[in-house]
Backbone as CSV, one residue per row, in Angstrom:
resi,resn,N_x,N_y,N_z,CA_x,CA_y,CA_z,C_x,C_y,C_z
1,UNK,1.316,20.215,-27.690,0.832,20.152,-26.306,2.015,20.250,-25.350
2,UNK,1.737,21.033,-24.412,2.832,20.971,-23.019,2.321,20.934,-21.827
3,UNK,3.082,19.759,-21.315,2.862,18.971,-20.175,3.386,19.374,-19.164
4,UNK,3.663,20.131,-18.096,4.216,20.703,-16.708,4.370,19.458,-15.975
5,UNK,6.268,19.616,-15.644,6.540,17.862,-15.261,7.160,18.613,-14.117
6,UNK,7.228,17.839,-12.726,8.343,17.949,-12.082,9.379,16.889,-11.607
7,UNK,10.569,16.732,-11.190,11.084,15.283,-10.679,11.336,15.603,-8.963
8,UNK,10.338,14.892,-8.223,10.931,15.377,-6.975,11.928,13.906,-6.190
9,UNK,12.826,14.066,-4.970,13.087,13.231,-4.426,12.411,13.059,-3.238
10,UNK,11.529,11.552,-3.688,10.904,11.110,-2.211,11.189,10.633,-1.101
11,UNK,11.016,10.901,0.103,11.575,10.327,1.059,12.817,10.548,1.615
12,UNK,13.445,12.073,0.955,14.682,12.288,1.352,14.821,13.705,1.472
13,UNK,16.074,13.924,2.482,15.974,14.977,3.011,17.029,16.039,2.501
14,UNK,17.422,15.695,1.143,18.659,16.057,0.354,18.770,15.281,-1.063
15,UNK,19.376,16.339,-2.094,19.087,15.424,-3.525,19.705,14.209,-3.704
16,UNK,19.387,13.561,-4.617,20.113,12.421,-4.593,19.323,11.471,-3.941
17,UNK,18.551,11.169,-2.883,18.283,10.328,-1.841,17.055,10.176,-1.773
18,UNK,16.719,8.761,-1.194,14.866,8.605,-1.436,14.983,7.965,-2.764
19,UNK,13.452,8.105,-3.452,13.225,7.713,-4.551,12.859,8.795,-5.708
20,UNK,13.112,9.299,-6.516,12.649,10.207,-7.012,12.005,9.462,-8.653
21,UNK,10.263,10.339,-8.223,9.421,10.434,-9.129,8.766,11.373,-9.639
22,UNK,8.190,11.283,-11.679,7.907,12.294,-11.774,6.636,12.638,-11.519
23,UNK,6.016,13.936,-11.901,4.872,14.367,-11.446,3.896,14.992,-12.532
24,UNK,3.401,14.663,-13.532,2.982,15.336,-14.532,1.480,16.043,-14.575
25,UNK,1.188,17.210,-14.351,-0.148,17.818,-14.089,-0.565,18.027,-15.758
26,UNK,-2.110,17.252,-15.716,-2.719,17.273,-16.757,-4.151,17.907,-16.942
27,UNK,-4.388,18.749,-18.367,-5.912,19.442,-17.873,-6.956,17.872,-18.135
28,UNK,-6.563,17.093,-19.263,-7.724,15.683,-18.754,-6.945,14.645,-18.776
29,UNK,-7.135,13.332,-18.880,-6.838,12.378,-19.188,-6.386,12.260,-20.763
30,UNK,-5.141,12.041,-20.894,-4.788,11.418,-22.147,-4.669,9.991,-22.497
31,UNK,-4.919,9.788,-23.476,-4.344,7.675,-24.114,-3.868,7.282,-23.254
32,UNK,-4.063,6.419,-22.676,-3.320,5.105,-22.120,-1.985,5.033,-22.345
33,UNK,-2.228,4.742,-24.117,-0.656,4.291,-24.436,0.672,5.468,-24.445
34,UNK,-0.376,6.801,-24.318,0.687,7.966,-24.498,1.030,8.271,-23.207
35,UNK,0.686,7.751,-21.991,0.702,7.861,-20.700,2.018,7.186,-20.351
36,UNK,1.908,5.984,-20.808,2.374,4.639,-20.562,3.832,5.513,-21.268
37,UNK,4.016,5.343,-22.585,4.999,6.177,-22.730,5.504,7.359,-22.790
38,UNK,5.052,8.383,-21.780,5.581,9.087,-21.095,6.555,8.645,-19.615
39,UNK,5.820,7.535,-19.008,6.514,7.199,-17.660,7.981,6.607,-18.414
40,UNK,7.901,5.850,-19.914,8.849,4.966,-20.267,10.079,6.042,-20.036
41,UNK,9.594,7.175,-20.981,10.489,7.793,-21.304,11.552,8.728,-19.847
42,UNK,10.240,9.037,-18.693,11.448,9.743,-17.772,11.865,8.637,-17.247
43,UNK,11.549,7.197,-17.677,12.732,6.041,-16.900,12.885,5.968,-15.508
44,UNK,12.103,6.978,-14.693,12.068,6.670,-13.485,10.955,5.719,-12.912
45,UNK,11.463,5.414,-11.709,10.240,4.018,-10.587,8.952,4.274,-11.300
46,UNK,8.373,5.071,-10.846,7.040,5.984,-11.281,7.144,7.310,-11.617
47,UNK,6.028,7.424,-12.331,5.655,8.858,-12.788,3.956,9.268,-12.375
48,UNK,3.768,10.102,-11.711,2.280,10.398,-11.100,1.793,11.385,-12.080
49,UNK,0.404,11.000,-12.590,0.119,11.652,-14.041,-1.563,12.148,-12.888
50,UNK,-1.763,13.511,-12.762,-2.999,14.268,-12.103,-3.481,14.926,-12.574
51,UNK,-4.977,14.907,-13.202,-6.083,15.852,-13.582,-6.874,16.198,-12.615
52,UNK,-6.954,17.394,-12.279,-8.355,18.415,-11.200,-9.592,17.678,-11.985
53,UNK,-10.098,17.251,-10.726,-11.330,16.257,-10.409,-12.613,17.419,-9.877
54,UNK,-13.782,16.639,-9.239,-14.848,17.791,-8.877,-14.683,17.693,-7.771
55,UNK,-14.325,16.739,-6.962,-13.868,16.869,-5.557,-12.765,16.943,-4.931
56,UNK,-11.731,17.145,-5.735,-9.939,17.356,-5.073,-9.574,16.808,-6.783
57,UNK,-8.253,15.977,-6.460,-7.370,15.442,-7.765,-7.907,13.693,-8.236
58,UNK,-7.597,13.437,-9.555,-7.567,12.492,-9.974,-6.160,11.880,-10.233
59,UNK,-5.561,10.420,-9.681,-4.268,10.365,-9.496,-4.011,8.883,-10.152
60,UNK,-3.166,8.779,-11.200,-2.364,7.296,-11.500,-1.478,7.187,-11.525
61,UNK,-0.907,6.001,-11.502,0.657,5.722,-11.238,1.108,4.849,-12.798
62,UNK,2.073,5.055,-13.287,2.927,4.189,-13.781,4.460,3.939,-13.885
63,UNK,4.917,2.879,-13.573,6.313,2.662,-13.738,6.589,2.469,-15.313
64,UNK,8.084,2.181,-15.744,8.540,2.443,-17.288,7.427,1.121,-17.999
65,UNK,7.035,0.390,-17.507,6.433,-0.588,-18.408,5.003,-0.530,-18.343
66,UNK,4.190,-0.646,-16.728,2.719,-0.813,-16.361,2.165,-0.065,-15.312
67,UNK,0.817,0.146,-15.311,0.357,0.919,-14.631,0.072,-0.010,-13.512
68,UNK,0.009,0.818,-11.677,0.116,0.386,-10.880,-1.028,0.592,-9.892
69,UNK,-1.731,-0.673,-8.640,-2.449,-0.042,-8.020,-2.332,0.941,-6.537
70,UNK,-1.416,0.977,-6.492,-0.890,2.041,-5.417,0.795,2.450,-5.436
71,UNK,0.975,3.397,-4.774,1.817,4.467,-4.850,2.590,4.791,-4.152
72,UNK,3.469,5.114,-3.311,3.675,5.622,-2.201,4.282,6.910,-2.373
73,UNK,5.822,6.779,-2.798,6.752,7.837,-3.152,6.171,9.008,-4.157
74,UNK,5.709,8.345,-5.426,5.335,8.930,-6.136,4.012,10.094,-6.074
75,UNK,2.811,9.056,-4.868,1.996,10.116,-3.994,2.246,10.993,-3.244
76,UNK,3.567,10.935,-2.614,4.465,12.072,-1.477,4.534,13.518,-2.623
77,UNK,5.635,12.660,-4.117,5.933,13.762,-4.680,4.673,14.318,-5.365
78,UNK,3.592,14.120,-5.623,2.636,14.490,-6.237,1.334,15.439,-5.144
79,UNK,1.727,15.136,-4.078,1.191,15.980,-2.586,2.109,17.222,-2.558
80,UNK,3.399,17.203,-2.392,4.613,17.922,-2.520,4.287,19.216,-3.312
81,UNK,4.357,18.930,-4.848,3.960,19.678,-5.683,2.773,20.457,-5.984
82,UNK,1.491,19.873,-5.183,0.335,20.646,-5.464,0.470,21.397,-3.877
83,UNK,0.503,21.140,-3.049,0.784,21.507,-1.865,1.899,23.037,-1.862
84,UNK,2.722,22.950,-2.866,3.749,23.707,-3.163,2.697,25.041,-4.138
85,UNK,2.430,24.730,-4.975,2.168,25.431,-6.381,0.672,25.701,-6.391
86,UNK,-0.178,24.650,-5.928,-1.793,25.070,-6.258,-2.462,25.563,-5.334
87,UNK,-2.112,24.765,-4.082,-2.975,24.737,-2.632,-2.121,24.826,-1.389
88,UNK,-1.088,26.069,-1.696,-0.354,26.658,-0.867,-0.934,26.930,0.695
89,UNK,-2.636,27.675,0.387,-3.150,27.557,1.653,-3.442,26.790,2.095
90,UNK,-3.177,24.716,1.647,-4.522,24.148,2.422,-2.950,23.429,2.973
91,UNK,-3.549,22.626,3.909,-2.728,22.193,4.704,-2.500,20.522,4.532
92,UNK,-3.926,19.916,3.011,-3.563,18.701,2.553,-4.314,18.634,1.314
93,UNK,-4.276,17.133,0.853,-4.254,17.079,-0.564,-4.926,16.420,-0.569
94,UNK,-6.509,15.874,-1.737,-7.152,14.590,-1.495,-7.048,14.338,-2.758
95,UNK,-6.693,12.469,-3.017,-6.345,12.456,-4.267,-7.609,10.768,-4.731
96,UNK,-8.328,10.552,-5.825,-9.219,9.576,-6.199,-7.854,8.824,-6.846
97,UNK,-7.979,7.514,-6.644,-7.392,6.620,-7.014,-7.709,5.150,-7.243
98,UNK,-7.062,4.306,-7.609,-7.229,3.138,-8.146,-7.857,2.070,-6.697
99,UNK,-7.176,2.563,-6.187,-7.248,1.852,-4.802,-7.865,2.887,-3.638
100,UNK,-8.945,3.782,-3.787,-9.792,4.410,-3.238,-8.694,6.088,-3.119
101,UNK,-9.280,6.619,-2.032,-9.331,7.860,-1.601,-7.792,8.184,-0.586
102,UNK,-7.068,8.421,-0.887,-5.660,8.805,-0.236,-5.559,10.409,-0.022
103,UNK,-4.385,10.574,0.584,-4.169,11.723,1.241,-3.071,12.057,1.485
104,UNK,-2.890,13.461,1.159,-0.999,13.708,1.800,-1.434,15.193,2.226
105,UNK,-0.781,15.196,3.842,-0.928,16.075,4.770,0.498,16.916,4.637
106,UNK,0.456,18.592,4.981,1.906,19.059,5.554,2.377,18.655,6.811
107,UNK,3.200,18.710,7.035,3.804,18.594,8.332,4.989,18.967,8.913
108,UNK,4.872,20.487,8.768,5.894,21.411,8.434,6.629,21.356,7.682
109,UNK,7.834,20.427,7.645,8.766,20.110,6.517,8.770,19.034,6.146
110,UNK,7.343,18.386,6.817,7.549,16.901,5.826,5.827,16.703,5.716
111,UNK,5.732,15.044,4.984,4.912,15.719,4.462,3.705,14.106,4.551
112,UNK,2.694,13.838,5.370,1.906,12.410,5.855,0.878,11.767,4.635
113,UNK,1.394,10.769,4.268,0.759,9.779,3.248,-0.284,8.840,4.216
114,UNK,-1.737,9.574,3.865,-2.571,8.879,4.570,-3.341,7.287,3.705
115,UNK,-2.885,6.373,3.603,-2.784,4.900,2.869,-4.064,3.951,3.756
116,UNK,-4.143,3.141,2.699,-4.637,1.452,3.000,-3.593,0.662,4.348
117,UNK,-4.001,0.405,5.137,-3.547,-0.565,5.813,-3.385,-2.145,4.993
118,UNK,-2.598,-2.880,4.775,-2.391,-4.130,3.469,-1.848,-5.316,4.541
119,UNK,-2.669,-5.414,5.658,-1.675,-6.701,6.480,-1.525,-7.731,5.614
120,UNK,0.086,-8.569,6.085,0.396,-9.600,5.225,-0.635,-10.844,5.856
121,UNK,-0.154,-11.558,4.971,-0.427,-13.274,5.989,0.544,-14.622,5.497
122,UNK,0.249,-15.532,6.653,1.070,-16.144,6.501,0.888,-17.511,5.348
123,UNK,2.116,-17.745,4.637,1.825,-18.648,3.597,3.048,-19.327,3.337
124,UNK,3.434,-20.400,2.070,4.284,-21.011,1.988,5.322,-20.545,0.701
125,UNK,6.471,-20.616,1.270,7.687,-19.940,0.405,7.584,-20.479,-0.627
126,UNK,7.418,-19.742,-2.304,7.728,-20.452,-2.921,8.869,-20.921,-3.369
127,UNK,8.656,-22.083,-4.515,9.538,-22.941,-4.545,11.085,-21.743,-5.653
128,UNK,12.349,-22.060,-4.789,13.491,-21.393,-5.134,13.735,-19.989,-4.568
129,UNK,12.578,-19.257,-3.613,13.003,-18.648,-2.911,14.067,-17.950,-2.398
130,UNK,14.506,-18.859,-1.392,16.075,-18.576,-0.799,17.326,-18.175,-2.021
131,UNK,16.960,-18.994,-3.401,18.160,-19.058,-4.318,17.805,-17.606,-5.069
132,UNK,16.815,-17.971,-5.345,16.245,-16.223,-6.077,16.495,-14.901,-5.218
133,UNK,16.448,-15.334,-4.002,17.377,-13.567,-3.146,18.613,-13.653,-3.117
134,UNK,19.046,-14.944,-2.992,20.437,-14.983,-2.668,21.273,-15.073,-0.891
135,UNK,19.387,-15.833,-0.120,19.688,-15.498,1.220,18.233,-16.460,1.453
136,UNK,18.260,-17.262,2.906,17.429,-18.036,3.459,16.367,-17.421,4.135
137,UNK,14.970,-16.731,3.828,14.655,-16.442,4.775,13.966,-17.129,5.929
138,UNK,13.581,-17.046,7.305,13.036,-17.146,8.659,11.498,-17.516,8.247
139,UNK,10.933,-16.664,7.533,9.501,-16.424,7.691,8.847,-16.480,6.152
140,UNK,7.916,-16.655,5.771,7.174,-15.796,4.280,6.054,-15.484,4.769
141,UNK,5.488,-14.377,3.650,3.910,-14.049,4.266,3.905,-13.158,2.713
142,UNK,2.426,-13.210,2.354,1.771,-12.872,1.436,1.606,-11.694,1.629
143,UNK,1.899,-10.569,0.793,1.286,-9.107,1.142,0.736,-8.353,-0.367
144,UNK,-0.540,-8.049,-0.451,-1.059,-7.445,-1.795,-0.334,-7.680,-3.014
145,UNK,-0.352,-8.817,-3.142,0.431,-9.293,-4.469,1.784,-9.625,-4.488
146,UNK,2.688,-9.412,-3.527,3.696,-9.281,-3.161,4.281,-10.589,-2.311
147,UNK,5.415,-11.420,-1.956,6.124,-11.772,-0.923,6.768,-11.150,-0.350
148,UNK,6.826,-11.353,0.964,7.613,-10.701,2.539,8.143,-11.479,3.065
149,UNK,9.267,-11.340,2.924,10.228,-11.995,3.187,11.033,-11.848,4.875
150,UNK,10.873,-12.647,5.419,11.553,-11.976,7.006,12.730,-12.528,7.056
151,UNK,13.920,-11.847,7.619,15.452,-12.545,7.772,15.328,-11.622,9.167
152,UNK,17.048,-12.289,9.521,16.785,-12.491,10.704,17.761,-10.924,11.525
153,UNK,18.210,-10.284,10.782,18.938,-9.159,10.534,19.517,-7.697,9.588
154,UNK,19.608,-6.565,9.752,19.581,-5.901,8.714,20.686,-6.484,8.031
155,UNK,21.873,-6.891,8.288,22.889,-7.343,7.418,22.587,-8.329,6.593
156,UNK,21.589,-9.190,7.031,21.493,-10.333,5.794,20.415,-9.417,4.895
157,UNK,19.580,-8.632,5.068,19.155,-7.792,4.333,19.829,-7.299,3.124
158,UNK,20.792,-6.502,3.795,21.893,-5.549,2.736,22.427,-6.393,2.200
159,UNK,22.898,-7.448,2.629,23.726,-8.885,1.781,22.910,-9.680,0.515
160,UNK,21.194,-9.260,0.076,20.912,-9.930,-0.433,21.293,-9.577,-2.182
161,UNK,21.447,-10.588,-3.278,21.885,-10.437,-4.273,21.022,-10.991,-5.184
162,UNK,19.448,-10.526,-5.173,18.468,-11.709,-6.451,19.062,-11.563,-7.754
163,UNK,18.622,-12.942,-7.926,18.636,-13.237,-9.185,17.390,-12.589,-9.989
164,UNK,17.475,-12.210,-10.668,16.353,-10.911,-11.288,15.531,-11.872,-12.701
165,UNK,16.269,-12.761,-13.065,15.575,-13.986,-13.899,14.966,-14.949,-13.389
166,UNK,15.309,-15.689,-12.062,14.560,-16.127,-11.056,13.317,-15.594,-10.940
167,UNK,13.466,-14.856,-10.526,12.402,-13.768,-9.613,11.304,-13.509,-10.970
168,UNK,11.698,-13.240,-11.641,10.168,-13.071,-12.968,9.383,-13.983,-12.784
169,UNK,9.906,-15.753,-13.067,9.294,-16.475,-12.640,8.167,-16.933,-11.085
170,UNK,8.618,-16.447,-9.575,7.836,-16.169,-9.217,6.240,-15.881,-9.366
171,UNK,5.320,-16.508,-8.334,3.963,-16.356,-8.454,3.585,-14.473,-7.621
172,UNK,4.273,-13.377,-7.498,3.749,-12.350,-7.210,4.604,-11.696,-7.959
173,UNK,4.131,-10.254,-7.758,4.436,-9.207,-8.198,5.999,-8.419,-7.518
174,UNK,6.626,-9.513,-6.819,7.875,-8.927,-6.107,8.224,-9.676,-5.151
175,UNK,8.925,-8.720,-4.740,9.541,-9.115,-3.211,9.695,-8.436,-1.886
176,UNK,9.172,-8.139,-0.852,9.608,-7.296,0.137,10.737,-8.120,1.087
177,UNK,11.675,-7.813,1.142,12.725,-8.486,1.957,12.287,-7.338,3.485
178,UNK,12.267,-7.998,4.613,12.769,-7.345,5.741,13.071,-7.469,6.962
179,UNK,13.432,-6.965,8.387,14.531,-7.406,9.199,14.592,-6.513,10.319
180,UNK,14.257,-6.938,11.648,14.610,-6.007,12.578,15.662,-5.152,12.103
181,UNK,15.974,-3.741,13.027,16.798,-2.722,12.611,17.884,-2.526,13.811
182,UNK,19.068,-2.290,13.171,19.865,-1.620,14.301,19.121,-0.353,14.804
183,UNK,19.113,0.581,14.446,19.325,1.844,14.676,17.646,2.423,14.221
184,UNK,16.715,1.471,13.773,15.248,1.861,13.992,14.528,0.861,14.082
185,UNK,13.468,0.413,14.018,12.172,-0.734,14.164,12.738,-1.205,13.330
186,UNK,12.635,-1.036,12.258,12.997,-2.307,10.912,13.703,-1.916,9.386
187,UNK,13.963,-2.376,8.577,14.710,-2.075,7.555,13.731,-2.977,6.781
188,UNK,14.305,-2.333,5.304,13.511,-3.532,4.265,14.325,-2.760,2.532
189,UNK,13.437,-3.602,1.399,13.960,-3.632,0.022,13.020,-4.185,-0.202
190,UNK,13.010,-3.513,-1.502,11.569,-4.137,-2.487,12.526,-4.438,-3.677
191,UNK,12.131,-5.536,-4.639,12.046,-5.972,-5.590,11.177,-6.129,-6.521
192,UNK,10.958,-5.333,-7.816,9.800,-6.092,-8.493,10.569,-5.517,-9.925
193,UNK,11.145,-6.883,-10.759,11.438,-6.908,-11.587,10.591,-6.838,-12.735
194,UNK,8.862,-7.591,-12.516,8.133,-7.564,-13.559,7.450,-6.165,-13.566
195,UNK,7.726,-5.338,-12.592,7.128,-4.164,-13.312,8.356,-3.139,-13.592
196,UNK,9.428,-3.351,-13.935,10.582,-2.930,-14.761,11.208,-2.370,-13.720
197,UNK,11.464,-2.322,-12.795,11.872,-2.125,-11.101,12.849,-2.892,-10.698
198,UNK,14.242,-3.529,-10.659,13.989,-4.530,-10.316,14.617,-4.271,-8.768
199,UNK,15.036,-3.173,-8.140,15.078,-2.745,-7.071,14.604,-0.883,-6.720
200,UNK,13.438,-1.378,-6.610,13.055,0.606,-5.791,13.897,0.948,-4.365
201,UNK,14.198,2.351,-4.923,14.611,3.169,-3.859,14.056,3.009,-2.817
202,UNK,12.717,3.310,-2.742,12.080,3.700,-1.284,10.936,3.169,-1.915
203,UNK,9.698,2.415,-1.232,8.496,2.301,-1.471,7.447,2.122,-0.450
204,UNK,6.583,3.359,-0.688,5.525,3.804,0.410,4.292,2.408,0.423
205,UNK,3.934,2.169,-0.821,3.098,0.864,-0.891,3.663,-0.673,-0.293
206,UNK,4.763,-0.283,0.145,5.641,-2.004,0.445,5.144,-1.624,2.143
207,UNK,5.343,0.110,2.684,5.059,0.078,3.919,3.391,-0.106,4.230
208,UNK,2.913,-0.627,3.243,1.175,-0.632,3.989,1.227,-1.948,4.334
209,UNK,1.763,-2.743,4.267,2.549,-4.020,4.589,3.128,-4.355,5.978
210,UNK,4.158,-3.565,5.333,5.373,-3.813,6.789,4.695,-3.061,8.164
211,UNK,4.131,-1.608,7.903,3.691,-1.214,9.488,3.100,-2.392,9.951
212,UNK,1.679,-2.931,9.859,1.225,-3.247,10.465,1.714,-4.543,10.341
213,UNK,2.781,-5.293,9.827,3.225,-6.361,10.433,4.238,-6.357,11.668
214,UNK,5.135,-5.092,11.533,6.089,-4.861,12.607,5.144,-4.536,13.683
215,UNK,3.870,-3.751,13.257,3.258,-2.748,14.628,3.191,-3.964,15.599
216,UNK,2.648,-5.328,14.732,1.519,-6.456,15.556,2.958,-7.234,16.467
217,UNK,3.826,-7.412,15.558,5.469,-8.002,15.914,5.752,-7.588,16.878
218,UNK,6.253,-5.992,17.116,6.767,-5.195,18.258,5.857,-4.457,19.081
219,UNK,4.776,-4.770,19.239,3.719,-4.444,19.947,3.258,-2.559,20.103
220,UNK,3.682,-2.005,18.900,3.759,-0.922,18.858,3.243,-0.169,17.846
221,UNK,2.721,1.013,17.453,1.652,1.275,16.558,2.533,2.297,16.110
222,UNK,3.345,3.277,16.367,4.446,4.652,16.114,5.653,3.460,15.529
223,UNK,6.147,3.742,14.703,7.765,2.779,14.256,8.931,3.762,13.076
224,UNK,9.887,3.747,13.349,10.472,4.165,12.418,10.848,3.353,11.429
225,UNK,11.088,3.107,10.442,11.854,2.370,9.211,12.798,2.960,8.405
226,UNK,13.766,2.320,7.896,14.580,2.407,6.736,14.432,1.829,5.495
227,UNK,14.483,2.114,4.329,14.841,1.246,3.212,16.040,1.627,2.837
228,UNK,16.143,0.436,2.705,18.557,0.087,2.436,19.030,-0.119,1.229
229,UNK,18.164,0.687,0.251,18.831,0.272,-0.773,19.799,1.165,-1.312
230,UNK,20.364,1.447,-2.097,22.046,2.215,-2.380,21.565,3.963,-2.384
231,UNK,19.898,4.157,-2.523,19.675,5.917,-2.477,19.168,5.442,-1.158
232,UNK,18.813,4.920,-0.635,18.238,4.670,0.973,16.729,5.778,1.100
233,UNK,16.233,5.607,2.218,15.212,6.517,2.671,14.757,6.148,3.848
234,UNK,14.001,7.436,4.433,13.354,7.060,6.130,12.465,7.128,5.981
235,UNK,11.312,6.655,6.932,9.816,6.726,6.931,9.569,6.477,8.495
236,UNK,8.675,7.473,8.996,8.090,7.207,10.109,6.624,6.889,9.735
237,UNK,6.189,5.621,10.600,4.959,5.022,9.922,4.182,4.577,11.589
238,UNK,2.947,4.618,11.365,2.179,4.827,12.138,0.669,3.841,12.157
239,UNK,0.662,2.706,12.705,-0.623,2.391,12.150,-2.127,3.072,12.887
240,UNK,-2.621,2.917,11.984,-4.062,3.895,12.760,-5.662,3.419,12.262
241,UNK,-5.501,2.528,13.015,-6.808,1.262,12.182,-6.624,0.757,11.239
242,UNK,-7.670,0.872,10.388,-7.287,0.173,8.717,-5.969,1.098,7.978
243,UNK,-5.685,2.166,8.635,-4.924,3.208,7.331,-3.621,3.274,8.195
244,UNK,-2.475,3.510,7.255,-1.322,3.278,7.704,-0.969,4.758,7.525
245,UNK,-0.382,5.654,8.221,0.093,7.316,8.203,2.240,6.691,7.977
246,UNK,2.214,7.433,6.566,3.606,7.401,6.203,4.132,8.764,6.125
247,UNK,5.288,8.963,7.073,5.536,10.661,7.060,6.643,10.675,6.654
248,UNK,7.696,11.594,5.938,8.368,11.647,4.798,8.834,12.644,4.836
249,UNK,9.930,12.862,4.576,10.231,14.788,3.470,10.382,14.360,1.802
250,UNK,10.622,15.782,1.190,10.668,15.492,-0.315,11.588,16.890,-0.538
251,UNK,12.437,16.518,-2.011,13.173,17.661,-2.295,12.407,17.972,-3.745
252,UNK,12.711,18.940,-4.015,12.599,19.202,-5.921,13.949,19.228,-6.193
253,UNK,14.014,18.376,-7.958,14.970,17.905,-8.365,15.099,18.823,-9.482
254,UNK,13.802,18.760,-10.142,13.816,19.457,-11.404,12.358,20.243,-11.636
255,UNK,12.249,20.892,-12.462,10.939,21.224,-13.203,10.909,21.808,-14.232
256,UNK,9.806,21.116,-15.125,9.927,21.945,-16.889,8.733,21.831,-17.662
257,UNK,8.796,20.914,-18.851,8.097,20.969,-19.407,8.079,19.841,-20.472
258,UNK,7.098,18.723,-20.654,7.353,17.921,-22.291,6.267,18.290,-23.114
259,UNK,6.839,18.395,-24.232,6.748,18.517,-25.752,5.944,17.830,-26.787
260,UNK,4.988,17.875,-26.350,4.357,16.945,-27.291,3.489,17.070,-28.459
């Protein structure tokens, strides 16, 4: 069997940068477990595995260990590629998913992740927190499985150093650290060690979060963001009722073929 893979970089406007995930177009659904180790094997954040559905695409996510309920980067590069190769004429992509009906629009050279809106709320830090980032934060708030972490600057941001054995222990699925911005609305970093991650590049699912907590914060619905982590990435994010619009570029890294 051969599998048509691509590796694109998400969220960036040059190789190297963003997050880059793969993209594997499938004629059905294969095993679980042969899925599962396929993502192991390209070792990247995620791998977006898509079979042609009766009404647009069928779309899952997995990182090297577990399968996930939303996507971000990995939906950019998986819009990217069919947008590129299948549906050159259409101008977007509709994809069935775990977490309903998503979307990735062109936009000349970049490219709109139409998402779940995921507002956080507010709750109590758990216990070791501060020691497990390696930094005190201001605020906590609950976001889709996740902690959000607020500090009080991008530098204590970039300064943070988790403890990645700590942090397993934790009651969620991660961490969103984030922080007013010099030079845009806000900055941030994700953490999620238990799903073999233990820092993503860029993550589009951490922003269904953050827009609409910054939008409600800075009284503003248009925001730019950064994620600061060592490949970095930009996102212009937009809230728009329940659905959060994440706009992006993407490069191609690679494309081929696995062997199976």
């Amino acid at each position: 069997m051969r599998v048509p893979i691509w590796q694109v970089d998400a969220f960036a406007s040059e190789p190297f940068g963003g997050n880059p995930a793969a993209v594997c177009m499938l004629d059905q659904w294969l095993p679980d477990p042969l899925l599962q180790a396929i993502a192991a094997e390209n070792n990247l954040s995620e791998t977006a595995f898509v079979v042609r559905g009766e009404n647009g695409y069928e779309l899952r996510w997995m990182t090297p260990t577990v399968e996930v309920d939303l996507c971000g980067h990995a939906t950019l590069a998986a819009g990217f590629v069919l947008l590129r190769e299948w549906e050159r004429d259409s101008g977007r992509v509709r994809f069935a998913t775990r977490s309903g009906p998503v979307e990735v629009l062109r936009d000349d050279d970049r490219y709109v992740l139409d998402f779940p809106s995921r507002p956080p709320e507010p709750c109590e830090a758990p216990e070791r927190l501060a020691e497990t980032l390696g930094g005190e934060p201001q605020e906590v708030q609950h976001a889709a499985g996740n902690h959000l972490a607020l500090f009080a600057d991008t530098q204590q941001v970039a300064d943070l150093r988790p403890d990645f054995v700590l942090m397993m222990a934790l009651p969620s699925f991660g961490v969103i650290a984030t922080a007013p911005g010099d030079t845009v609305d806000f900055v941030s970093r994700y953490f999620a060690p238990k799903f073999g991650i233990p820092e993503d590049p860029v993550t589009g699912s951490a922003h269904c979060a953050l827009t609409p907590y910054w939008a409600k914060r800075l009284g503003k619905e248009s925001l730019e963001a950064r994620q600061i982590s060592k490949r970095g990435g930009a996102l212009s994010c937009r809230l728009q009722g329940e659905r959060v619009l994440l706009r992006g570029q993407a490069i191609k890294y690679l494309e081929g073929v696995i062997e199976l």
